[in-house]
C-alpha positions in Angstrom: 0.0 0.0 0.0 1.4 3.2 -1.1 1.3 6.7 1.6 -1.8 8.4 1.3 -2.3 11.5 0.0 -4.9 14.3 0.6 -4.8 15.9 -2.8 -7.1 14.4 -5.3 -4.9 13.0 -8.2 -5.9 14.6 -11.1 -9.1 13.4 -13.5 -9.6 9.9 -12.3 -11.1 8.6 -15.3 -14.1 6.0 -14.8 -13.9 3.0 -16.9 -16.4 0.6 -17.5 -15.3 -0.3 -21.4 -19.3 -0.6 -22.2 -22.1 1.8 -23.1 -25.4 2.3 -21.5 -24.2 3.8 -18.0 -26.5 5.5 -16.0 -25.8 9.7 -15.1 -24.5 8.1 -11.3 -21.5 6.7 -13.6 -21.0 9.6 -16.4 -20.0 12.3 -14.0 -16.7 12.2 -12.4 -14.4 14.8 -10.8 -12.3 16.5 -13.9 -9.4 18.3 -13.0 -9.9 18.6 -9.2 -7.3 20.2 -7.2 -8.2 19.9 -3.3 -10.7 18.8 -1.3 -12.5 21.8 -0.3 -13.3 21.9 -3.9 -14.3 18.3 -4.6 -16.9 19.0 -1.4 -18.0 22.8 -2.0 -21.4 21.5 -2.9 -23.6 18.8 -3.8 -22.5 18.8 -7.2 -19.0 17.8 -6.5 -19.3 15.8 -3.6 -21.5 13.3 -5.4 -18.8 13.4 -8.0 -16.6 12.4 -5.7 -19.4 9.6 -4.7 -19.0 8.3 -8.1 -15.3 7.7 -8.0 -15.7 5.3 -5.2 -18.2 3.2 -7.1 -16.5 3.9 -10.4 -13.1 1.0 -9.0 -16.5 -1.3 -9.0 -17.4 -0.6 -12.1 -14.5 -1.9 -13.6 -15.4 -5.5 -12.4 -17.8 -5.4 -15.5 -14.7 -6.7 -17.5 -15.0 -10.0 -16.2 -12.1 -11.8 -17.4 -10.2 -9.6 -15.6 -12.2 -10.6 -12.2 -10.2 -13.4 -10.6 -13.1 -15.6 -9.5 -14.2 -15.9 -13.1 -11.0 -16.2 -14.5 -9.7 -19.0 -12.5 -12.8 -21.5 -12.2 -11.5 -23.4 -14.7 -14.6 -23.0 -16.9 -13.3 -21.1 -19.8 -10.0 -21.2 -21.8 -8.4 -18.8 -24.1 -5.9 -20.6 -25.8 -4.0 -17.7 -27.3 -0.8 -20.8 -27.4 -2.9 -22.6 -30.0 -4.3 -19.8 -32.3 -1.1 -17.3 -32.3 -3.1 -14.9 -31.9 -2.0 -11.0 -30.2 -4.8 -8.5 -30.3 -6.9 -10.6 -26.8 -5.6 -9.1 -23.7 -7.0 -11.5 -20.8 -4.3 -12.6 -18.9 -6.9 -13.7 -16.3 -7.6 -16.7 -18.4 -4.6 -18.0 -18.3 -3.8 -18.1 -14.6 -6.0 -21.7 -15.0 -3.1 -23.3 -16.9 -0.6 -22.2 -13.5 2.8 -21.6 -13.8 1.7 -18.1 -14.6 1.3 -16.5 -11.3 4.6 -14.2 -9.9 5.3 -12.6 -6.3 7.4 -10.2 -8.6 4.8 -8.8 -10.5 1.4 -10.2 -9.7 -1.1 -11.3 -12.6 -4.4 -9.0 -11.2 -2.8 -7.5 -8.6 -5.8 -5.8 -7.1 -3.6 -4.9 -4.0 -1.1 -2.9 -6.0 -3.1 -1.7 -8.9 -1.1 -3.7 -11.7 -1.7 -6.8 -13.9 -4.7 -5.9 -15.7 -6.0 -4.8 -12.2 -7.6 -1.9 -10.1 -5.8 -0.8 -6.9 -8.7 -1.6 -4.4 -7.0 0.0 -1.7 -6.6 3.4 -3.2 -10.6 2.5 -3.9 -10.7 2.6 -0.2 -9.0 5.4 1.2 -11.5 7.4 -1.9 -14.0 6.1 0.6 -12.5 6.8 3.5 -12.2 10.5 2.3 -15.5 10.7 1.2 -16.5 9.9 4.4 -14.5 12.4 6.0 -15.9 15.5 4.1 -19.2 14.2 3.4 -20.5 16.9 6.0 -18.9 20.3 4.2 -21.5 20.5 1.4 -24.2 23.2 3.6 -26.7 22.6 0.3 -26.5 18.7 1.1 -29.8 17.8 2.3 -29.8 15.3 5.3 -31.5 11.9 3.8 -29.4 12.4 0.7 -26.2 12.6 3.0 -27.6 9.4 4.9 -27.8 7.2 2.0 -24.3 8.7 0.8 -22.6 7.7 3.3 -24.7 4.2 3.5 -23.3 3.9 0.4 -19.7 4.5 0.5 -19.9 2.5 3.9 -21.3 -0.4 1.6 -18.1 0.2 -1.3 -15.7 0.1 1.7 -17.1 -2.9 3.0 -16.7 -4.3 -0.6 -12.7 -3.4 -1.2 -12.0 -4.9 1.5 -14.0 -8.2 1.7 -12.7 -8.6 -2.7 -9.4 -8.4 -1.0 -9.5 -10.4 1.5 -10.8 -13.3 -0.8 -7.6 -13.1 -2.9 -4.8 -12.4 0.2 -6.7 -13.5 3.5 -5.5 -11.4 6.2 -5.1 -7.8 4.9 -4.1 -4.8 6.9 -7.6 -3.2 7.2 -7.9 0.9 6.4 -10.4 2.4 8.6 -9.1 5.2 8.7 -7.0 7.5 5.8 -3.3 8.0 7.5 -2.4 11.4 7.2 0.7 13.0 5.3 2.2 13.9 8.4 2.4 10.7 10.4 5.5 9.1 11.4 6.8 6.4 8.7 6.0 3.4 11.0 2.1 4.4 11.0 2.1 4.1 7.2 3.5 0.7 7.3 0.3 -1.6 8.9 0.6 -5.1 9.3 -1.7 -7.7 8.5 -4.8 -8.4 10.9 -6.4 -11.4 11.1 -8.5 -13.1 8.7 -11.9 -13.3 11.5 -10.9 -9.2 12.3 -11.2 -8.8 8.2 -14.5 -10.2 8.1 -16.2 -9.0 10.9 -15.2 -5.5 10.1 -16.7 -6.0 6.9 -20.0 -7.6 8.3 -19.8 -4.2 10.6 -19.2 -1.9 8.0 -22.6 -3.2 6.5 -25.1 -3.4 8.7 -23.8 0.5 9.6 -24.5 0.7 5.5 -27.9 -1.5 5.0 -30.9 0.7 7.1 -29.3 3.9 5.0 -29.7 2.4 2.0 -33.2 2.2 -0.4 -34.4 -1.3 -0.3 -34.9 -1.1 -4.1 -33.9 1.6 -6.7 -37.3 3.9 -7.4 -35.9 5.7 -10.1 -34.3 3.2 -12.6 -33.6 5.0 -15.3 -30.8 7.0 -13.1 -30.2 4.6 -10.8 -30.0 1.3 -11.6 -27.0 0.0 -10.3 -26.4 1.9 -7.6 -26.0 -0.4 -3.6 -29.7 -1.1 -2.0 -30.5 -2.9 1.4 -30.9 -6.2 -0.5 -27.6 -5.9 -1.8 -26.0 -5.3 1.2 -27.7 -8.0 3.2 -26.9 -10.0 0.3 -23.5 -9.3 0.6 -23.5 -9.5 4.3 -24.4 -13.0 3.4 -21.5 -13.9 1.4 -19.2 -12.6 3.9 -20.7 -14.4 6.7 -20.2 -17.8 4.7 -16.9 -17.0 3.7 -16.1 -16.9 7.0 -17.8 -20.3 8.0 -16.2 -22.0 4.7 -13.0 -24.3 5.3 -10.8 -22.0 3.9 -10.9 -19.5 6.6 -12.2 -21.5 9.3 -9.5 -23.3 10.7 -7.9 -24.2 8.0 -4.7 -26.2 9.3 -2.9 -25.0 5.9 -2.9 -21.8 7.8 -2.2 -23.0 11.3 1.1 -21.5 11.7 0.8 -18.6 9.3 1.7 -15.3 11.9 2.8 -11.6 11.5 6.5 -10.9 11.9 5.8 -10.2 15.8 4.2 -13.8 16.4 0.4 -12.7 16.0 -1.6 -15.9 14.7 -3.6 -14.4 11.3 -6.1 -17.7 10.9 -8.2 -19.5 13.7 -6.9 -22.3 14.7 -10.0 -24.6 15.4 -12.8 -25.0 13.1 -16.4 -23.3 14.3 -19.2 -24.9 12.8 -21.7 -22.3 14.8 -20.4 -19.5 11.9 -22.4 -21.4 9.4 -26.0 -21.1 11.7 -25.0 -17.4 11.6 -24.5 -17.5 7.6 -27.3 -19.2 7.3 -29.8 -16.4 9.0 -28.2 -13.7 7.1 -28.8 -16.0 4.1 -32.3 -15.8 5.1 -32.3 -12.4 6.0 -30.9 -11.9 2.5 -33.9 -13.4 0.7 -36.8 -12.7 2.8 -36.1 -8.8 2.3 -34.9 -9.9 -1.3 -39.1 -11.9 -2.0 -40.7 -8.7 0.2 -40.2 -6.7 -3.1 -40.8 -9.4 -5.4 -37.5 -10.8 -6.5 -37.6 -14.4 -6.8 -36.5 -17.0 -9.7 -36.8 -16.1 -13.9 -39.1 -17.5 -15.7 -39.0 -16.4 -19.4 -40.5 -13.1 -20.6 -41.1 -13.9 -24.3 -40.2 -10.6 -26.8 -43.2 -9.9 -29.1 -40.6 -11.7 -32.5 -40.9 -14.8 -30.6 -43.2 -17.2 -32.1 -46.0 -17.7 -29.4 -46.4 -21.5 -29.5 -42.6 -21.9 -28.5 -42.4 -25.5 -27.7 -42.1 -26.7 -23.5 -38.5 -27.6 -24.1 -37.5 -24.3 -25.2 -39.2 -22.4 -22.6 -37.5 -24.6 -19.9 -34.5 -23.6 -21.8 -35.3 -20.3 -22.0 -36.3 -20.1 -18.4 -32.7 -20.4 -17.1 -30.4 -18.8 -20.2 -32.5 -15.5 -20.3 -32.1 -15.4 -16.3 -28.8 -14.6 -17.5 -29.0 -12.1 -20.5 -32.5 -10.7 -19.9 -32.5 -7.3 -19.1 -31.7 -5.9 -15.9 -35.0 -3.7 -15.5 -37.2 -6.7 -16.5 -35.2 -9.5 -14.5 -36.9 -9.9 -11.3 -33.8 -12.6 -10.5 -31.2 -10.3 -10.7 -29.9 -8.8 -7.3 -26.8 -7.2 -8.6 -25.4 -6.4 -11.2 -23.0 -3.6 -12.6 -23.2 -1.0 -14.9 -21.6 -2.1 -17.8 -22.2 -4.9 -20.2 -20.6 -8.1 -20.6 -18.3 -7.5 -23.5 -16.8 -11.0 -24.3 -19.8 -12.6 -26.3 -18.0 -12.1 -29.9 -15.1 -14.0 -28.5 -17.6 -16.9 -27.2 -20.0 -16.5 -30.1 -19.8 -19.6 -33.3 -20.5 -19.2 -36.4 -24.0 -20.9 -37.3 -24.8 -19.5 -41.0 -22.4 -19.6 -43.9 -20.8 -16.6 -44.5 -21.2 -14.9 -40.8 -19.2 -12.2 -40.6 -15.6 -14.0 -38.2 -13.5 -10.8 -36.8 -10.1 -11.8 -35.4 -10.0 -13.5 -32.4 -13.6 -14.0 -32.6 -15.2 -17.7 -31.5 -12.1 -18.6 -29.0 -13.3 -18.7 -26.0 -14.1 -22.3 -24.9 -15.3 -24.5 -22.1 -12.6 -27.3 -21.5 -14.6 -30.9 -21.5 -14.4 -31.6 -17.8 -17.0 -28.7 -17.6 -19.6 -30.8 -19.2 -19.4 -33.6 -17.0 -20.6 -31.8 -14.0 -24.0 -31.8 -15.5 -26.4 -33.9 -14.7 -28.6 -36.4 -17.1 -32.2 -35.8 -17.6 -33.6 -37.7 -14.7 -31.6 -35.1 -12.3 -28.6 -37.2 -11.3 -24.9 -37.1 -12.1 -24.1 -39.0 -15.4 -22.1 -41.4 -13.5 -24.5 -42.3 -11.0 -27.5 -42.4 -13.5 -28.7 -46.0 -13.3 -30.5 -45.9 -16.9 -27.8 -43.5 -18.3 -25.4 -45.4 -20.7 -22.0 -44.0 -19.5 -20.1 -46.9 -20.2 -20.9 -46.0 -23.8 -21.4 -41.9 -23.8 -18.8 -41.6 -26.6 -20.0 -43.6 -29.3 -22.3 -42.2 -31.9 -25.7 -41.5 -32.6 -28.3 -39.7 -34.4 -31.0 -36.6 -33.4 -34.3 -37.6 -33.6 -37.9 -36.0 -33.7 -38.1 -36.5 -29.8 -34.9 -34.1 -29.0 -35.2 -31.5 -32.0 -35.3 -28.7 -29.9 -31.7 -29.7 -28.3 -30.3 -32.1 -31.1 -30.6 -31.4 -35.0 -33.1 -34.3 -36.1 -30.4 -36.1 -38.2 -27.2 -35.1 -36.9 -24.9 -37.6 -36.0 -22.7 -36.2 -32.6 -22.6 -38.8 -30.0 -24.2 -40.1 -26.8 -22.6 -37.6 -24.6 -24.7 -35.1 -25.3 -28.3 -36.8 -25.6 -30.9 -36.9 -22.5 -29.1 -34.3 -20.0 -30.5 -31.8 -18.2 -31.9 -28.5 -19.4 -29.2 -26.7 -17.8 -26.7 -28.9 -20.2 -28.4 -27.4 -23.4 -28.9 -23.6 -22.2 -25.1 -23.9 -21.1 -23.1 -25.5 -23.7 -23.1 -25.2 -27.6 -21.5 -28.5 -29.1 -21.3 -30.2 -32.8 -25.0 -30.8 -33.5 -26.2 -28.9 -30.8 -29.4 -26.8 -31.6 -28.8 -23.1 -30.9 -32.1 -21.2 -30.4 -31.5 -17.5 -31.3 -29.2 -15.4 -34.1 -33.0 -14.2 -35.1 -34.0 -17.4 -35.8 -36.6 -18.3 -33.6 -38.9 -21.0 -35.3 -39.5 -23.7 -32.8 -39.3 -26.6 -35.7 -36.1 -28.1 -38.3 -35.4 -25.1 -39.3 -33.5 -23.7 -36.3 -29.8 -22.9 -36.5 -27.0 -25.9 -35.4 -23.9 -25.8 -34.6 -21.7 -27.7 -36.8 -18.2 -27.8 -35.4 -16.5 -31.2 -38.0 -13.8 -30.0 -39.9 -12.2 -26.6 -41.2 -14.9 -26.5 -43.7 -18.1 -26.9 -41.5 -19.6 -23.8 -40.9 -18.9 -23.6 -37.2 -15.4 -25.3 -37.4 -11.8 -23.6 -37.4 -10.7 -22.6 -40.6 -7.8 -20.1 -39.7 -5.4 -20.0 -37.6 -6.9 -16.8 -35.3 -10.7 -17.4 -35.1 -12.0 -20.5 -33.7 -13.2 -22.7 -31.1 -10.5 -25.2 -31.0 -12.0 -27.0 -27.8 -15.1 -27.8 -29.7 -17.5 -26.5 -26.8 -19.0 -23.0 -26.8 -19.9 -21.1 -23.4 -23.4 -20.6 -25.2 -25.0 -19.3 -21.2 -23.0 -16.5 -22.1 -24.4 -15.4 -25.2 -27.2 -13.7 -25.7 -29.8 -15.5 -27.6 -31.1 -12.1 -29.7 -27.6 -11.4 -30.6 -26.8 -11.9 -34.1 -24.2 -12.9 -36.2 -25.1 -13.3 -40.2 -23.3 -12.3 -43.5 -23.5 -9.3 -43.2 -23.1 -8.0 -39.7 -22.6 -8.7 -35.9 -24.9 -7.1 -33.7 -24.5 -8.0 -29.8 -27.5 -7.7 -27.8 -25.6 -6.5 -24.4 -26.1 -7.8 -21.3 -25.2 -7.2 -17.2 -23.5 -10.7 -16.2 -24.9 -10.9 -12.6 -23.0 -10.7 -9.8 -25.6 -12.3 -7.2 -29.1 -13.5 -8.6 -31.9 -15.2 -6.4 -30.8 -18.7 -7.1 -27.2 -18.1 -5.9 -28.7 -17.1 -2.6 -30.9 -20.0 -2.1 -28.5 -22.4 -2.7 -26.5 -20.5 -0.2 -29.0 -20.8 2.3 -29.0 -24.4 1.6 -25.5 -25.2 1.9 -25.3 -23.1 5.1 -28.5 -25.4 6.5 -26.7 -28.4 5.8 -23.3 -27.5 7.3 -25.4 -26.3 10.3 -27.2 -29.3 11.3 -27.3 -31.6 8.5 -30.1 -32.3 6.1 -33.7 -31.3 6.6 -36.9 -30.7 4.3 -35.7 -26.5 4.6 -32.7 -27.6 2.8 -34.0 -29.9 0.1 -37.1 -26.9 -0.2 -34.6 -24.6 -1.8 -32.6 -26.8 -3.5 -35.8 -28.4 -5.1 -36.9 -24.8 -6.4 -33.9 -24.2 -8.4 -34.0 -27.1 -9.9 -37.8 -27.2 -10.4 -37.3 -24.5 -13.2 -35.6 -26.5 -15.8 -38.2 -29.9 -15.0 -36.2 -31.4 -12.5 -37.4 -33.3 -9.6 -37.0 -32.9 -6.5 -33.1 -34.1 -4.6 -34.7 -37.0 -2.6 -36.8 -38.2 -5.2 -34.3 -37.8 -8.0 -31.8 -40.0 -5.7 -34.2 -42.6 -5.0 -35.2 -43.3 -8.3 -32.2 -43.0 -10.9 -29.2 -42.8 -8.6 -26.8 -45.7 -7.9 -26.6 -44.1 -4.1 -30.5 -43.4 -3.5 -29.2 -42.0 0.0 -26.4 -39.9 -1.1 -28.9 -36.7 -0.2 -30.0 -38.3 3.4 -26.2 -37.8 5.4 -25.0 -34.4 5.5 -21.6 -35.6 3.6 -24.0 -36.7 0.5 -25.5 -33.9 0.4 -23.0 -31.6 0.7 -21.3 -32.7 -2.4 -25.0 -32.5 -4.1 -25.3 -28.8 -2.9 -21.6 -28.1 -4.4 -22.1 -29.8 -7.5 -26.1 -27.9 -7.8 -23.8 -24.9 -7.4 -21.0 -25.4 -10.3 -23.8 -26.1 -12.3 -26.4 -23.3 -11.8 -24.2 -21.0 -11.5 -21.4 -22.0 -14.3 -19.8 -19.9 -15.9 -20.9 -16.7 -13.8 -17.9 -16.1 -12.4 -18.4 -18.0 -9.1 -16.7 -21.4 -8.9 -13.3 -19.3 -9.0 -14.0 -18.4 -5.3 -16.4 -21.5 -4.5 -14.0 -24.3 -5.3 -10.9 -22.0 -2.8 -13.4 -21.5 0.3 -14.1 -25.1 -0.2 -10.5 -26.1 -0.3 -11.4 -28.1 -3.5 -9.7 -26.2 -5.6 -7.0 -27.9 -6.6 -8.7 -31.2 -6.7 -10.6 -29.6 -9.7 -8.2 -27.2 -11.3 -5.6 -29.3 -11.8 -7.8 -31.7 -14.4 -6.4 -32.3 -17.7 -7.7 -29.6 -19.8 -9.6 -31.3 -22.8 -11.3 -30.5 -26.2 -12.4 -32.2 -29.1 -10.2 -33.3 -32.1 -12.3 -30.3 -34.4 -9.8 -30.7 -37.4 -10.9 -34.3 -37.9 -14.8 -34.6 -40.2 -15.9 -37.6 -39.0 -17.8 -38.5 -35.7 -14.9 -41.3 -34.9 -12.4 -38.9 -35.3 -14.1 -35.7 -34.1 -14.8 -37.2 -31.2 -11.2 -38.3 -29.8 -10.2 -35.7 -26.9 -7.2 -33.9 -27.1 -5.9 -32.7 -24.1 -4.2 -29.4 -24.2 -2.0 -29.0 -21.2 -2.0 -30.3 -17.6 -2.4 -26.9 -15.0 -0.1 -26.8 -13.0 -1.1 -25.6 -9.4 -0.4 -25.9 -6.1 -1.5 -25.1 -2.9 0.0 -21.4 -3.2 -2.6 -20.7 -5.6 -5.0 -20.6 -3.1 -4.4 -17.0 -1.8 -2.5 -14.5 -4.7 0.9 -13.6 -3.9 1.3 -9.8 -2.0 4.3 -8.6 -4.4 7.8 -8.1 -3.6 8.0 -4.4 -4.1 5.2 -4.0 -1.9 7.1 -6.3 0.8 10.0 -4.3 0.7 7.9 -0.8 1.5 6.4 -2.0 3.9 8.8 -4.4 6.0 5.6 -5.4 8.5 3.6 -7.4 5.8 4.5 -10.9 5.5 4.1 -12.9 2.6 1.0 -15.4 1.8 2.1 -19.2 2.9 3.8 -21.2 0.1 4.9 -17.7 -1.7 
């Protein structure tokens, strides 16, 4: 952490890399020379507002973010396509071996590697909070949710850092110029200090805060009670999770003067307390009228869409469907996702292919978290042919809505879950959107054999060369034909109702083991898609029928319900670490078709790209070395 300073540094210019942002994020401080200025009225000091939300903002660009850069999910394998104009460094931190203490790949500590400096984020807070009282034209409830708010963005910095570096020195107050040297050089507190602090720092924040945003078109966006007991949530099982509850990794892990910075003994009464702000979380979250997706269907869409597309529908649009019309969506940022060209195939003849379009791919391991259609795991489903899931076969009139009638692809991919289809585009997969919308043969495919098949890769710096397609992430009304692209943006959520409710479950479960509360909300994400229900499921197609009845059974149900619902969203990044099952997953072969082969045999052979190579350093990012040697009180992260 670098000395503070009192003087405002110049323009701080607010990026979010998208369009559509609300006024609250078009108006920053230009040219600001002192603080009396940036607070001589309301004007400026909610200027000032916006540059403590505006480090946020940046989050937008998710592959930066490095919870959804490191789960493992998606690839960019720049190695493979020589390509140079991508910039995601993010994306590669999954292969390991990447990852410095010299100079840190997102450093969010610092402010370097692709990343924002979240602690100059904080001390913008801190000093909003100290001047927030000179503006005289300020009126009283607008100062109230102000501050609520910057509380709130405070609270944030520091719980985002905490998940990458554990024990951090916490900021609560801005040091001034004028201290002695030793005062600008704070060790680390503990990990439990962190996180309660945070936990503090929000409930100070929620009853300042609007429960919902009345004025939309301004304000969407901007912090509300929900998200902030949303948050509060989060925090509160972070702190219950294995990770950071006596984690023996840890056990010896002190400050230079012999302070411990992790519990020693786990506490299994921190996940009872997760679990009521869980609850907390969504019963304020249902009071005004959030609750799961179901499809909202645009007037172009042909009413007589057939069931299996509006199951479809129901969970890929809870994604991409529009922030003001999503009643799902608890948070999400300003700006729009902007990777979907890099994730988008080709699915006419001609489409237009920029460079280093269609590269982004899900490695095959990814797939085989999702569950058949009976609502199981693949390898537990008793009337599921796993033995035999790579050899070939042919769409039919009975899956034409998620296999094209005629197409030969291969077992794999037939009779799984809804969730499998709205995820994943594959080699004969059925891709409902790119404005065709016809719910009969004559919607679009993907077809992925060869370098001449229209989805395939023909050149060396555009194309899927995994052969799967993060198709969640696309936006079905987004269109690529011969003669244009034309992405219909999206906000990528950052917590949405069914993230909570599986929270809730998994912190039920932890707390005192299963019970019909915890199968209630597990059973009502699943219900969306046609699923039924865990213990039924179990009973009737699983090879363990009472894997959900002990609390170890079903805790690996409420992980895996997790990966899956929630795939690709940027979540299993942080998951997969609190659960300390991170390396158990990341360091999987990473896998992808054979696409330069035409034929199903040969199509069909996976190629495995490279072997990540991670250890158990990887579970907390290195602090870096210049930052050790300026201030000679931090220690480095374990295994560093």
């Amino acid at each position: 952490m670098k000395k503070n300073s009192t003087i405002i540094l110049g323009a701080f210019i607010l990026f979010v890399g998208m369009t559509g942002c609300k006024k609250y994020l078009d108006i920053v401080p230009q040219n600001v020379g002192t603080l009396d200025y940036a607070f001589r009225n309301r004007s400026e000091a909610e200027k000032y507002l916006f540059t403590c939300y505006s480090t946020l903002q940046q989050r937008s660009n998710m592959v930066n973010d490095p919870w959804f850069a490191t789960g493992g999910e998606l690839v960019l394998p720049q190695e493979y396509l020589g390509q140079t104009n991508l910039t995601a460094p993010g994306l590669q931190l999954v292969k390991g071996g990447v990852q410095n203490k010299d100079n840190p790949v997102l450093n969010y500590w610092d402010g370097s590697g692709s990343a924002p400096g979240y602690y100059d984020a904080i001390r913008r807070c801190n000093t909003f909070l100290e001047n927030v009282d000179k503006p005289i034209d300020l009126q009283s409830f607008e100062k109230e949710r102000w501050i609520a708010e910057a509380k709130f963005l405070k609270a944030y910095y520091h719980f985002f850092l905490a998940k990458m570096y554990g024990p951090i020195p916490m900021v609560k107050n801005n040091t001034p110029v004028t201290a002695p040297t030793e005062e600008t050089r704070p060790k680390r507190d503990p990990v439990d200090s962190v996180l309660s602090y945070v936990v503090q720092l929000l409930d100070e924040a929620a009853d300042g805060l609007p429960i919902q945003i009345d004025n939309p078109d301004q304000e969407l966006g901007r912090i509300t009670r929900v998200i902030a007991l949303s948050l509060k949530a989060e925090v509160l099982v972070a702190q219950a999770s294995p990770l950071f509850n006596g984690n023996p990794d840890y056990a010896g892990f002190k400050n230079k003067d012999g302070s411990p910075l992790f519990s020693s003994t786990p506490n299994n009464a921190l996940w009872a307390k997760a679990a009521q702000a869980c609850k907390d979380a969504i019963d304020l979250a249902e009071s005004v009228g959030l609750g799961l997706y179901t499809y909202i269907m645009p007037p172009n869409i042909p009413a007589n869409l057939s069931d299996s597309l509006v199951k479809e529908m129901n969970f890929r649009a809870a994604i991409t469907e529009t922030w003001d019309k999503n009643k799902e969506l608890v948070w999400a940022l300003n700006g729009s996702f902007g990777w979907q060209q890099q994730m988008f195939p080709k699915l006419v003849s001609g489409a237009v292919v920029a460079r280093g379009q269609n590269t982004i791919a899900c490695p095959f391991s990814v797939t085989d978290l999702f569950y058949t259609r009976n609502g199981v795991p693949i390898e537990e489903d008793n009337t599921w042919d796993y033995a035999n899931r790579f050899s070939a076969a042919t769409g039919d009139a009975s899956r034409q809505f998620y296999i094209k009638q005629g197409y030969e692809t291969i077992k794999n991919n037939f009779d799984r879950e809804v969730r499998y289809y709205a995820s994943f585009g594959f080699d004969g997969g059925i891709w409902f959107g790119n404005a065709v919308y016809t719910p009969a043969g004559s919607l679009l495919s993907i077809q992925g054999k060869g370098a001449s098949s229209i989805s395939g890769v023909s050149n060396a710096e555009s194309g899927n060369v995994f052969g799967i397609w993060p198709k969640k992430l696309c936006n079905y009304l987004t269109v690529n034909n011969a003669t244009s692209y034309t992405a219909s943006n999206y906000r990528l959520p950052l917590i949405r109702m069914a993230d909570l409710y599986l929270l809730y479950a998994e912190c039920l479960n932890e707390a005192n083991g299963p019970s019909e509360e915890v199968y209630h909300y597990l059973d009502m994400v699943r219900a969306r898609t046609g699923l039924k229900g865990i213990v039924e499921s179990w009973a009737r197609y699983s090879n363990n029928p009472g894997k959900p009845l002990t609390r170890d059974g079903l805790r690996q149900i409420i992980h895996r319900e997790r990966r899956i619902e929630l795939c690709m969203e940027g979540k299993a990044g942080w998951d997969l670490r609190r659960w300390k099952e991170y390396l158990e997953v990341a360091t999987r072969p990473i896998q992808g078709w054979t696409v330069s082969q035409t034929t199903t045999a040969g199509y069909y052979q996976l190629t495995t790209f490279y072997v990540p190579s991670l250890s158990i350093k990887d579970y907390l990012w290195p602090i870096s070395s210049s930052e050790l040697l300026v201030n000679q009180n931090l220690v480095q992260n374990p295994y560093w």
